[in-house]
TORBA-846489 format. One record per residue (C-alpha): x, y, z; residue in one letter. Coordinates in pm, 1 decimal. Example, Ala and Ser with C-alpha at 12.3 -4.5 7.8 and 13.67 -1.06 7.14 Angstrom:
BEGIN
R         xx         yy         zz   r
R     1230.0     -450.0      780.0   A
R     1367.0     -106.0      714.0   S
END
This chain:
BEGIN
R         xx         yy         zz   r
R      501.2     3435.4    -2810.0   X
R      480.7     3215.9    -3105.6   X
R      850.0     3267.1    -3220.9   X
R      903.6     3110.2    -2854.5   X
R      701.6     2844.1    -2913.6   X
R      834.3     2774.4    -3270.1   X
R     1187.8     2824.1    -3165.6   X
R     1151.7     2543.5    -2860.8   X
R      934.2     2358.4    -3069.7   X
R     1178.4     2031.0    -3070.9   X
R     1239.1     2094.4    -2692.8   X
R      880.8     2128.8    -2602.7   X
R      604.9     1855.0    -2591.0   X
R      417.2     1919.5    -2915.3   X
R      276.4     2284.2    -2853.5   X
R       19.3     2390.7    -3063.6   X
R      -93.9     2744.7    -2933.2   X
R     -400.3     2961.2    -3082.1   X
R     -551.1     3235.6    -2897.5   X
R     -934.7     3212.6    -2790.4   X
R    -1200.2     3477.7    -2901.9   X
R    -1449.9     3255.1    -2812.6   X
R    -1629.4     3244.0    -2474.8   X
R    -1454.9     3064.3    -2211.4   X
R    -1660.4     2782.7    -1985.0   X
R    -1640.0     2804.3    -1612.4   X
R    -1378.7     2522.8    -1541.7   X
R    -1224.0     2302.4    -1794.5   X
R    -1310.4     1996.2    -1930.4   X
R    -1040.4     1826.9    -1905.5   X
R    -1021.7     1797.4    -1540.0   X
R    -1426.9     1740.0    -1541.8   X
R    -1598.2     1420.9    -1602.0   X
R    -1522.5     1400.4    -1971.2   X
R    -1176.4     1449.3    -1874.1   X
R     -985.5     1317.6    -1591.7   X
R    -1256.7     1366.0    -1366.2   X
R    -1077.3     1507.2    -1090.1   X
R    -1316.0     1827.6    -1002.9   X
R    -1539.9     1505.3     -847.8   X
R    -1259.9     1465.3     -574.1   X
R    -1195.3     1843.0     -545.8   X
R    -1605.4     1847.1     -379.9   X
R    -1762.7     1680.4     -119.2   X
R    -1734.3     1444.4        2.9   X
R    -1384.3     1384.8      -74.5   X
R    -1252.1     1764.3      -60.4   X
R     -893.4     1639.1     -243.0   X
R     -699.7     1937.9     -379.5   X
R     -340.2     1823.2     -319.9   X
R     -289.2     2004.4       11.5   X
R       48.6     1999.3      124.4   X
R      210.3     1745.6     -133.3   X
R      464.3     1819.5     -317.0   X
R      526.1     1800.3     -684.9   X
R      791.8     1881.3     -929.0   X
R      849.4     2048.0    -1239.1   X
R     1142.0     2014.0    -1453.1   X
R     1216.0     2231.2    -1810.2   X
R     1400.6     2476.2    -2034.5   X
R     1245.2     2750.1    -1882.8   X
R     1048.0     2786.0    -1548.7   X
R      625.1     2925.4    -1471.4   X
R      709.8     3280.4    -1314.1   X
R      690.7     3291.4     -942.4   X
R      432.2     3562.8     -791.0   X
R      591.8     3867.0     -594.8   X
R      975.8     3799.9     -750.1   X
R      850.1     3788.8    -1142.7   X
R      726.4     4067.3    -1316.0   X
R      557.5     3822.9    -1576.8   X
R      337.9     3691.8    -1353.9   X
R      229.0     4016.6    -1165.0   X
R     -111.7     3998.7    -1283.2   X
R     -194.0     3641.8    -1167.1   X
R     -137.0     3559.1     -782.1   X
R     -359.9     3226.6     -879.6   X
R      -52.8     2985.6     -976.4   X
R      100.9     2987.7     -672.9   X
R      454.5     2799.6     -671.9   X
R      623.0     2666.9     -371.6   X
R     1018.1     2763.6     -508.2   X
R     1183.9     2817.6     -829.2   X
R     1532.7     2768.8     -896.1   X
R     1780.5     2758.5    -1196.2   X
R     1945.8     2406.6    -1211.2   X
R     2061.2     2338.4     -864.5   X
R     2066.8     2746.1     -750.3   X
R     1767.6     2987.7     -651.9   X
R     1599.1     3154.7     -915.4   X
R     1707.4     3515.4     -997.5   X
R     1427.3     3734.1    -1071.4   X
R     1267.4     3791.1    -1417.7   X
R     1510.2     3527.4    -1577.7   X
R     1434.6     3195.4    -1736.8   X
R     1106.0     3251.4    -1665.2   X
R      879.8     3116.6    -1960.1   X
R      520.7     3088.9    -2124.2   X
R      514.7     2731.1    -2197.7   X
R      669.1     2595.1    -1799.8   X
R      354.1     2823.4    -1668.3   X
R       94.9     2706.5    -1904.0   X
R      228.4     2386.3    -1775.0   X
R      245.8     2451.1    -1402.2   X
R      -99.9     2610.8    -1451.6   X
R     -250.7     2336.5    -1549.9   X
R     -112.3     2141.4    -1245.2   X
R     -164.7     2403.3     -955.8   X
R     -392.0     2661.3    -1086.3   X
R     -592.9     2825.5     -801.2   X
R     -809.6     3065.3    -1050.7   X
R    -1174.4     3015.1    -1047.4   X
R    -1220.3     3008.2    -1399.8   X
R     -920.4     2748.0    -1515.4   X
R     -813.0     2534.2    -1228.7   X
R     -563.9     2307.4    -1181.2   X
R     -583.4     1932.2    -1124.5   X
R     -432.6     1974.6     -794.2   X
R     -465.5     2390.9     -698.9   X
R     -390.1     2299.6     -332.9   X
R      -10.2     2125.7     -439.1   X
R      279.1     2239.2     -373.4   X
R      491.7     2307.6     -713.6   X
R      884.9     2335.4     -713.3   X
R     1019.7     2412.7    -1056.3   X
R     1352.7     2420.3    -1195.7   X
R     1431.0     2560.9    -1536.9   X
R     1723.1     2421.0    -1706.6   X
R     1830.2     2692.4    -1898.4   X
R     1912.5     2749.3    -2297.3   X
R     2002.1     2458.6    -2483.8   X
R     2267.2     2625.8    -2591.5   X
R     2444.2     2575.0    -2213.4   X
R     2303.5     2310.9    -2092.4   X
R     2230.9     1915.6    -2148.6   X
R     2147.0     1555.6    -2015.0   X
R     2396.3     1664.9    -1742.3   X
R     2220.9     1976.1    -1652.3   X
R     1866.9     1827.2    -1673.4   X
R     1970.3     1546.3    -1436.7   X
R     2133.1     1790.9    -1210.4   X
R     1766.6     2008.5    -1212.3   X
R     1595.3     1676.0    -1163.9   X
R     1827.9     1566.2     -864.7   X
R     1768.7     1953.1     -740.8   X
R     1399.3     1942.5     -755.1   X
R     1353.8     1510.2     -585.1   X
R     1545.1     1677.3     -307.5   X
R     1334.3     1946.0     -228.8   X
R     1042.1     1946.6       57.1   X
R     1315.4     1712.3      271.9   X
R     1333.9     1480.7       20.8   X
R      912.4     1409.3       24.2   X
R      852.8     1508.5     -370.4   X
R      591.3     1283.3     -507.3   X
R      595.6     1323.4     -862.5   X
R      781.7     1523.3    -1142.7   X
R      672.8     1641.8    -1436.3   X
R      910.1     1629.4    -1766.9   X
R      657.0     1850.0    -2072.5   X
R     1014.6     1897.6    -2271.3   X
R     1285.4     1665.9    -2396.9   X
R     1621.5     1574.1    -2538.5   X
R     1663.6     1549.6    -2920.1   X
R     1897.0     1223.8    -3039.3   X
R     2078.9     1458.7    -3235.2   X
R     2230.1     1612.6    -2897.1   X
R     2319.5     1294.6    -2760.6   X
R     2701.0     1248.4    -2667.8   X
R     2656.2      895.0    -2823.6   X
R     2658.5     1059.7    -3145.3   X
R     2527.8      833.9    -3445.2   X
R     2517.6      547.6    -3214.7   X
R     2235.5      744.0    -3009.4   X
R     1919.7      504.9    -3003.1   X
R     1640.8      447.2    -2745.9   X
R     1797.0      195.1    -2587.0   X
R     1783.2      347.2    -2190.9   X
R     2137.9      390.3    -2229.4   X
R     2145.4      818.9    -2263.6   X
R     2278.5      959.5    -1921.1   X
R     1883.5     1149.9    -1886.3   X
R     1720.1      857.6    -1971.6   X
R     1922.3      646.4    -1667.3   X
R     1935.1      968.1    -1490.1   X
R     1531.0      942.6    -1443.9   X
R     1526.7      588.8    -1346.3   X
R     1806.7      648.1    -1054.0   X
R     1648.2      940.1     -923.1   X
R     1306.0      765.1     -917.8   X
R     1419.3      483.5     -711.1   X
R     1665.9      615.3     -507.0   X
R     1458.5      942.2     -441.0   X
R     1130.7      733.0     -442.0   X
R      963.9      971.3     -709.1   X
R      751.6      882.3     -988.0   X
R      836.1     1129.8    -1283.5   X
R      557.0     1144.1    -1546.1   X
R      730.1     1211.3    -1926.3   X
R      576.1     1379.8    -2180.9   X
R      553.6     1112.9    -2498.5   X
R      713.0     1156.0    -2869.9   X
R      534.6     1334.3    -3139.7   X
R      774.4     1259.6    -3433.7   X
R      957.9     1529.6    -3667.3   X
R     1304.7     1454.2    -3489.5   X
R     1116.8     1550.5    -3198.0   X
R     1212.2     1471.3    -2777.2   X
R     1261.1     1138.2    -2764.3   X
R     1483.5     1087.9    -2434.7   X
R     1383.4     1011.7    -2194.0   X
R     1086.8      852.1    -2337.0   X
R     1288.3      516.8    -2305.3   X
R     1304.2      500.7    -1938.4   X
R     1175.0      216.8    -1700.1   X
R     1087.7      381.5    -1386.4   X
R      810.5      641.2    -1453.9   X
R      501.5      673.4    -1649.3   X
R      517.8      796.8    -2024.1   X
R      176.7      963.6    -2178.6   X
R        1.8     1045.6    -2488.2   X
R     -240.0     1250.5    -2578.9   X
R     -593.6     1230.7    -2627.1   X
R     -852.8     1485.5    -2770.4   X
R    -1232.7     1498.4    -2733.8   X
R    -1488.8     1288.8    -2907.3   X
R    -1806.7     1310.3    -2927.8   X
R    -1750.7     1549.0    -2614.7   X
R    -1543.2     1326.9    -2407.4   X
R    -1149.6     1288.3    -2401.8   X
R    -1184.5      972.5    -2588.5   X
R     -948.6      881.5    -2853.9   X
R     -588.5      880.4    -2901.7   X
R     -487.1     1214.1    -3136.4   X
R     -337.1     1162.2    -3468.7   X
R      -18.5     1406.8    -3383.9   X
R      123.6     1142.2    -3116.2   X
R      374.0      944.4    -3260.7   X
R      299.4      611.9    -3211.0   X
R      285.5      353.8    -3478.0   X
R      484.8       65.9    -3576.6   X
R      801.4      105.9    -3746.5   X
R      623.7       -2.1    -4120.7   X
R      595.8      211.5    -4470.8   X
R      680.9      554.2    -4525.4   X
R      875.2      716.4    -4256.8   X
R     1030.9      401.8    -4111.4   X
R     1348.7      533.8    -4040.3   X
R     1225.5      825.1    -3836.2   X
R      988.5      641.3    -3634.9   X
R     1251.6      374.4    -3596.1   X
R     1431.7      687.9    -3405.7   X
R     1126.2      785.2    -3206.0   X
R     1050.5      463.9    -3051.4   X
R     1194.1      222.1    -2842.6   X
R     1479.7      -44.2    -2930.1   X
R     1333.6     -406.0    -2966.4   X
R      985.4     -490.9    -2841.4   X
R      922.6     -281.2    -2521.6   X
R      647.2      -37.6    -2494.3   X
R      698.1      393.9    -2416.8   X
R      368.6      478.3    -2366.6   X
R      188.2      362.1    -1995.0   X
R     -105.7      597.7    -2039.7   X
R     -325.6      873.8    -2174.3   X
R     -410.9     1187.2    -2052.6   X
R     -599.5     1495.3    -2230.6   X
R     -396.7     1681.7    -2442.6   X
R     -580.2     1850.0    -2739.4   X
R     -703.2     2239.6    -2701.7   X
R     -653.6     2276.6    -2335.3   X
R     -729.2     2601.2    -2193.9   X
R     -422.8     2794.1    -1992.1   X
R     -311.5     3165.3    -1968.7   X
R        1.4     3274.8    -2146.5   X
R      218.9     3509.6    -1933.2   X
R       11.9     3785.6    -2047.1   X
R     -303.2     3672.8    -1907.3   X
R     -469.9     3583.1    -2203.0   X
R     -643.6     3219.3    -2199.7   X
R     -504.7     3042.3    -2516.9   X
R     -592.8     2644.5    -2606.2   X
R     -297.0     2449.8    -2688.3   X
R     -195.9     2091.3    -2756.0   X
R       55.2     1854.6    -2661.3   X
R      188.4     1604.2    -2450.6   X
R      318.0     1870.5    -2274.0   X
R      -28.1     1929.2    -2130.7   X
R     -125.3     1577.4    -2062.1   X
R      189.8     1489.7    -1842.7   X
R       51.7     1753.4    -1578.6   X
R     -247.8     1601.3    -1581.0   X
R      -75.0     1294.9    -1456.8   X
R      144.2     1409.8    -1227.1   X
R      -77.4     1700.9    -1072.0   X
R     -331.5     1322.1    -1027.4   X
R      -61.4     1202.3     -791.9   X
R      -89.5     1488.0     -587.9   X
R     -485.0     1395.2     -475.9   X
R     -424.7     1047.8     -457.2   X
R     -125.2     1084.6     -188.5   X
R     -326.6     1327.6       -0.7   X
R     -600.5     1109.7       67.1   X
R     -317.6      816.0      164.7   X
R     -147.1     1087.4      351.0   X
R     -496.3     1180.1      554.5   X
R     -545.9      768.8      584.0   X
R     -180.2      773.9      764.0   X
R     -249.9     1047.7      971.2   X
R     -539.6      899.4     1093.0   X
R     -388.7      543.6     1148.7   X
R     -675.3      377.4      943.3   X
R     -597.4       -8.7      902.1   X
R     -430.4     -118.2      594.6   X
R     -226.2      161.1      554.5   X
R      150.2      221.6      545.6   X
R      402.7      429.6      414.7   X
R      433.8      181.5      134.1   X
R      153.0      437.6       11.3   X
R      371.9      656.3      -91.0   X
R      574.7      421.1     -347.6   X
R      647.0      551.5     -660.5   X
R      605.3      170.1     -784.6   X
R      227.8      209.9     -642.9   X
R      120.1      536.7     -776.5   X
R      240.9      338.3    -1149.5   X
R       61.7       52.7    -1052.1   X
R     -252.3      246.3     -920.2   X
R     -301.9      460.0    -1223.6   X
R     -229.0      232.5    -1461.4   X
R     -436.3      -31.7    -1380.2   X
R     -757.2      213.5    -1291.7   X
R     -728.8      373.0    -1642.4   X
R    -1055.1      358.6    -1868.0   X
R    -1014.3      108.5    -2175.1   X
R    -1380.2       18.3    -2244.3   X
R    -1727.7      196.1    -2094.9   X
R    -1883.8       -0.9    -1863.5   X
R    -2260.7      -84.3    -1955.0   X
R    -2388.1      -83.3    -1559.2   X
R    -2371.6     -424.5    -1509.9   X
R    -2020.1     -384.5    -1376.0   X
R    -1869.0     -595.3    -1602.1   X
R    -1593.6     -356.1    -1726.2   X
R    -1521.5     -257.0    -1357.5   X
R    -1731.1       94.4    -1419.5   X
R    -1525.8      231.0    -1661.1   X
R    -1660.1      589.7    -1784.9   X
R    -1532.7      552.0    -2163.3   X
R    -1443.7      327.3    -2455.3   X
R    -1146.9      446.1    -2591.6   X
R     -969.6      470.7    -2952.3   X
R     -681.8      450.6    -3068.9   X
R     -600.2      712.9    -3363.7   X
R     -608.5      408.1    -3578.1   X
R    -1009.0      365.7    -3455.7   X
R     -912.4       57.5    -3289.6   X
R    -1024.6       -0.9    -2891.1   X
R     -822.1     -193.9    -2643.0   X
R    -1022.9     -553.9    -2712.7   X
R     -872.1     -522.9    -3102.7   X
R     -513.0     -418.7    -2940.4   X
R     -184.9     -716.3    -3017.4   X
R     -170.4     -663.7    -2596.6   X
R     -508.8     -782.2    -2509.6   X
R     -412.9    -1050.2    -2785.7   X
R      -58.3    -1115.9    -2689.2   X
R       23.7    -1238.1    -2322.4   X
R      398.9    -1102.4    -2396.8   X
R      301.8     -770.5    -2465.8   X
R      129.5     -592.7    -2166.5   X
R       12.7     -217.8    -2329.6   X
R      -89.5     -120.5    -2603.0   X
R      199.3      129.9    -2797.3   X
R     -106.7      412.5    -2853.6   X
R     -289.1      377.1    -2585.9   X
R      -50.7      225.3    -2321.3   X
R     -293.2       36.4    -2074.1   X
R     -567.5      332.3    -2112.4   X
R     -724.2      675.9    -2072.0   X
R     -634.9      828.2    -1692.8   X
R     -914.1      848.9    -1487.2   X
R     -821.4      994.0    -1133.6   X
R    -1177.9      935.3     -964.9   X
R    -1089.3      551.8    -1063.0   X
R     -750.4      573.5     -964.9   X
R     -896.2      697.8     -571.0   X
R    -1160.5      393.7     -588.6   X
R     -835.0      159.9     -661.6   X
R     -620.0      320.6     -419.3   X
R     -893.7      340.2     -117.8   X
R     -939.0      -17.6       -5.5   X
R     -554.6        0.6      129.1   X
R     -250.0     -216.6      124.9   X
R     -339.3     -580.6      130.7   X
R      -45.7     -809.9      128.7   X
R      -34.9    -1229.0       29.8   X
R      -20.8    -1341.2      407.8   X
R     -398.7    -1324.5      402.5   X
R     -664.2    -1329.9      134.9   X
R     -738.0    -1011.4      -30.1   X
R    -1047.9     -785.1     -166.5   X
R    -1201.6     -769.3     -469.2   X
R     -998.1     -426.9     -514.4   X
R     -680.4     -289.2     -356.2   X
R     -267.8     -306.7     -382.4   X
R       12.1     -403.0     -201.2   X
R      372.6     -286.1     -195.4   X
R      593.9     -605.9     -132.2   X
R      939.3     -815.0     -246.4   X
R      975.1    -1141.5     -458.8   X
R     1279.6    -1400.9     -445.3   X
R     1457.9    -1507.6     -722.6   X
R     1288.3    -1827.1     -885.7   X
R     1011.3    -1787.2     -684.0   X
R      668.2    -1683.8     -621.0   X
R      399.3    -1463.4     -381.4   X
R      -12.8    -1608.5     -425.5   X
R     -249.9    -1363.4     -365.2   X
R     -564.2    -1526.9     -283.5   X
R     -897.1    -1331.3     -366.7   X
R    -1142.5    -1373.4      -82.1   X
R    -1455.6    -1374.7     -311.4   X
R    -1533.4    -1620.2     -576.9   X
R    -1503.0    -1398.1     -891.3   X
R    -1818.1    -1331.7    -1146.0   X
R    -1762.4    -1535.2    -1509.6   X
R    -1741.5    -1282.1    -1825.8   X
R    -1652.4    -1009.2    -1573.4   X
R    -1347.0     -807.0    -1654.4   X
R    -1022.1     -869.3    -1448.5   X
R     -707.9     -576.4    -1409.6   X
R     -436.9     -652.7    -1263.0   X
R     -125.2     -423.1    -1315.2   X
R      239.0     -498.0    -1184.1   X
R      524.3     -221.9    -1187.4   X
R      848.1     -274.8    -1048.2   X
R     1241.5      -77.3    -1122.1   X
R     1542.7     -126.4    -1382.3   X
R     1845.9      -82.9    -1106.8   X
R     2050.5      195.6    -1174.7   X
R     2346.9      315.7     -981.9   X
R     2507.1      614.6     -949.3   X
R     2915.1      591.8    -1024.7   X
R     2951.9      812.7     -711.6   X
R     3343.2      919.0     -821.9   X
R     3383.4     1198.5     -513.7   X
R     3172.7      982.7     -275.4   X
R     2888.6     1278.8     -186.2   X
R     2614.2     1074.3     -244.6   X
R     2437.0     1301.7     -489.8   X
R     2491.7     1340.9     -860.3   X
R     2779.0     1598.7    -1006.2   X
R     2795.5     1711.8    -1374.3   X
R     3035.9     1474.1    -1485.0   X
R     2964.8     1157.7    -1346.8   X
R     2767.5      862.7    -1502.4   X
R     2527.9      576.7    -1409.2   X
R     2549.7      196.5    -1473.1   X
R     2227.4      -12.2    -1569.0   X
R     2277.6     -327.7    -1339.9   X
R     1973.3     -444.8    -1589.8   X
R     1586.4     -533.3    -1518.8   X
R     1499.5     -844.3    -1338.4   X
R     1207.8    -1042.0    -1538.5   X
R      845.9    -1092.6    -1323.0   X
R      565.8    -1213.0    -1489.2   X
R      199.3    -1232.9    -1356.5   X
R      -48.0    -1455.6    -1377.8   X
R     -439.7    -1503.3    -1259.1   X
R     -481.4    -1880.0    -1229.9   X
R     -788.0    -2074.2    -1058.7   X
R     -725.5    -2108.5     -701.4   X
R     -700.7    -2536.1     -675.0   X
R     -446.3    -2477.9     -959.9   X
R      -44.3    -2432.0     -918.0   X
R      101.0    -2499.0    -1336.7   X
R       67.9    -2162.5    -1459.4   X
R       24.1    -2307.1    -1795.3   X
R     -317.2    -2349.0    -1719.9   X
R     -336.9    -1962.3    -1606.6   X
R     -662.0    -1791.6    -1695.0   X
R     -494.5    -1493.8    -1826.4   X
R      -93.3    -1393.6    -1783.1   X
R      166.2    -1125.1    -1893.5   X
R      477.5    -1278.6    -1922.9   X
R      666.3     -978.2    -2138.4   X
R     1068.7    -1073.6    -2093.5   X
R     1151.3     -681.0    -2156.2   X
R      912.4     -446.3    -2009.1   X
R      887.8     -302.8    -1643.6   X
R      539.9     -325.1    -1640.1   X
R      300.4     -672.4    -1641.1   X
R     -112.6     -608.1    -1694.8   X
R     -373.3     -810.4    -1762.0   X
R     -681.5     -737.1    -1847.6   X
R     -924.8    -1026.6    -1927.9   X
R    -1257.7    -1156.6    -1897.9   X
R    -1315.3    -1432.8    -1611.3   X
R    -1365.0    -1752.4    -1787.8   X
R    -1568.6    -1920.8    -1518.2   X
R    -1694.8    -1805.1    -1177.9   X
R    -1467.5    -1968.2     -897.4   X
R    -1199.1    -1883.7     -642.1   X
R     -899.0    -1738.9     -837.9   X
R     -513.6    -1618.8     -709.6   X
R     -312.7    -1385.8     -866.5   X
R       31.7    -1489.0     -883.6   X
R      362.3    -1247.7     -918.4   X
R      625.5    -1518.9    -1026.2   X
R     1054.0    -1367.2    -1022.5   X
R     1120.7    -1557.5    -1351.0   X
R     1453.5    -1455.0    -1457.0   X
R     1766.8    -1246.7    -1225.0   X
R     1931.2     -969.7    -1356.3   X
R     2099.4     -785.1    -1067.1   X
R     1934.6     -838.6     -687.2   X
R     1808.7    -1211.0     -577.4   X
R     1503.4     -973.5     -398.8   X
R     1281.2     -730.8     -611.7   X
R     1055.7     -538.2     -507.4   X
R      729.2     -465.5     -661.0   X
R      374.0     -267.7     -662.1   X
R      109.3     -493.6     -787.9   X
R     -267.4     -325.4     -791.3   X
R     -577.0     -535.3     -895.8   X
R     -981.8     -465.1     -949.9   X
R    -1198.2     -784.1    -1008.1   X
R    -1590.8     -838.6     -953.1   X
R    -1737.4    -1056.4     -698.8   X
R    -1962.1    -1334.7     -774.5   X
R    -2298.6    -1227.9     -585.3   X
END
């Protein structure tokens, strides 16, 4: 077991792995209050396990599947929907592996004592196979494999492992530019397959970088317990400035230029899963915060799903958006704790980075071209949050709009969409306001199937440049914006800022600067306070 570990180790998403003697608590706390808080959705009144949507899990190896693995024979709990290898079926008792079902466990786990996030998901997993046979071209074709399963309706997938620059076919040229086939592998799949894949986050030592460098999806850290909450950034991620000692590796670990890999942080230090021998061991890793994101997704689209089925008002299948799932969790995450006044939009927890600093003292709450934070990304996941931000519905600029909600819409080139807030907003009150929109990749399609082959490549067509702005409602010069993020490299705009003075405000999503299409789409999400 640890030789496995130890021999994946620069595959794998920073596994630590120890082996508990100690008693075990009835569920754990990362998925509790102090956590991600998702066991509050999993009760009344909301009764959100994940039922019926499906999720994906992409790796080396592959969790064992119940009734065709013999590794799994003791545990019918982790139920998966399929398995495969690559693009093919599984075949039984191969490929299967510890760290994929300590992994999938922690995303579909049905067992009483350590559920999953989301036990009522359904989990397709494709294993890769050894590095010594496979590559970028294999892990996009197992990525394709698994967007494609469920008739094409696969929500998120989850990435816990990695490709090492060393094994790039760029050679010595490799950087993190978005330029590796994986890396715009993820970012076609996830718009054309409309799937929002959730990438476990560097952790230095020549570690996984790619696809860390992507546009499209969400890229974590991890976070381990303070004080008894999941509060503070862990020293292990990789995250710092290229400065000092060390420079050149970190310069290899993080992206090219000024944009930002990290969107968000999940728990990640000692989690509690079962090996494949049944035994609970506590690990750590941003393997085991990834699931925690994408297994999130999974409760959120049920409850739009149950909204749709129910043909509630406000609600499309723009729901379903990758770009709004980004744009949802992202802007609900917890940066400061709320002191019950409301001021902080009820956020449970103040969070640190590993440097002790908190999102106030962060260069992107200073810096209006620099939208998250490179520890902490915008801030600590908090599902609960994320289902208060995604309940109010779709709300789009034709009319004036709630204090909270999201809308999934299209901006022309050089121009603008106003989205008027209906409610004169509270002064010193915290605004968030989170857009997300796609770098354009296309597939060079060379024997015209549609569908990737090992083989072919992609071409970037580039990212089109939005910025977004809150500005007071009788006012049109954005100069005179309250608050703005204007970054010219990033896929992702957020603000979050303190009111200035109560009045009317709009937000304003501005198509600065064309790169490919004259229309891009986009997923904006926003939470402000009412003036009472």
């Amino acid at each position: 077991m640890r030789s496995l570990i130890k021999k994946l180790g620069w595959m794998i998403g920073g596994v630590g792995l120890s082996t508990l003697t100690t008693p075990i608590l009835a569920s754990p706390i990362s998925i509790g209050e102090a956590g991600i808080d998702a066991l509050r959705l999993h009760a009344s009144p909301y009764h959100l396990r994940g039922d019926k949507i499906a999720i994906g899990q992409v790796e080396i190896g592959r969790p064992g599947l119940f009734g065709v693995d013999k590794a799994v024979s003791w545990n019918p709990a982790i139920a998966l929907e399929r398995v495969f290898y690559r693009d093919r079926p599984a075949k039984a008792d191969t490929d299967v592996d510890t760290h994929a079902a300590m992994v999938a466990g922690v995303m579909v786990s049905k067992d009483k004592t350590l559920p999953g996030v989301a036990p009522g998901a359904r989990l397709y997993a494709s294993a890769v196979g050894s590095p010594i046979r496979s590559g970028q071209p294999e892990e996009c074709l197992s990525s394709q494999h698994v967007a494609l399963q469920n008739s094409g309706d696969v929500r998120a997938i989850n990435f816990s492992f990695g490709e090492s620059l060393q094994r790039d076919a760029r050679g010595s040229q490799a950087a993190l530019d978005g330029n590796a086939l994986l890396t715009k592998c993820i970012d076609w799949s996830a718009r054309t397959h409309d799937v929002l894949y959730v990438i476990a986050g560097n952790q230095g030592k020549g570690g996984i970088p790619i696809p860390t460098d992507h546009y499209n999806g969400i890229t974590t850290a991890y976070t381990t317990q303070r004080q008894g909450q999941f509060a503070k950034v862990d020293f292990a991620n990789l995250s710092d400035l290229p400065e000092g000692i060390g420079r050149r590796l970190i310069q290899r670990e993080i992206n090219q230029g000024t944009r930002r890999a990290i969107n968000l942080v999940a728990p990640g230090s000692r989690i509690l899963v079962y090996d494949l021998d049944g035994k609970i061991v506590e690990v750590s890793g941003t393997s085991f915060a990834a699931p925690h994101i994408t297994a999130s997704v999974a409760l959120i689209q049920e409850f739009g799903d149950r909204q749709l089925n129910a043909n509630q008002p406000q609600w499309t299948t723009d729901s379903r958006r990758h770009e709004v799932m980004k744009a949802v969790l992202l802007n609900s995450a917890d940066k400061i704790q709320d002191e019950g006044d409301g001021l902080h939009l009820g956020m449970s927890r103040t969070l640190l980075s590993k440097d002790n600093y908190t999102w106030l003292e962060s260069d992107a709450y200073l810096d209006a071209k620099i939208p998250i934070d490179m520890q902490m990304g915008t801030g600590h996941l908090n599902v609960f949050r994320a289902y208060q931000q995604f309940s109010p519905g779709q709300w789009g600029a034709t009319e004036a709009v709630p204090p909270v909600g999201w809308d999934y819409s299209s901006v022309k080139t050089k121009s603008f969409q106003d989205y008027v807030l209906e409610k004169p907003l509270k002064a010193d009150s915290y605004v968030a306001l989170t857009l997300a929109w796609d770098r354009f990749v296309e597939l060079n399609d060379e024997n015209g199937n549609e569908v990737y082959d090992v083989g072919e490549s992609f071409r970037d067509r580039g990212l089109n440049n939005l910025d977004l702005y809150l500005i007071p409602l009788d006012e049109n010069d954005t100069s005179k914006s309250a608050c703005a993020s204007v970054s010219e490299v990033d896929s992702v705009e957020h603000i979050f800022c303190p009111v200035p003075v109560s009045g009317r405000y709009k937000i304003r999503v501005q198509y600065r600067q064309q790169e490919n299409e004259d229309s891009q789409p986009y997923a904006l999400a926003w939470w402000t306070v009412p003036d009472r």
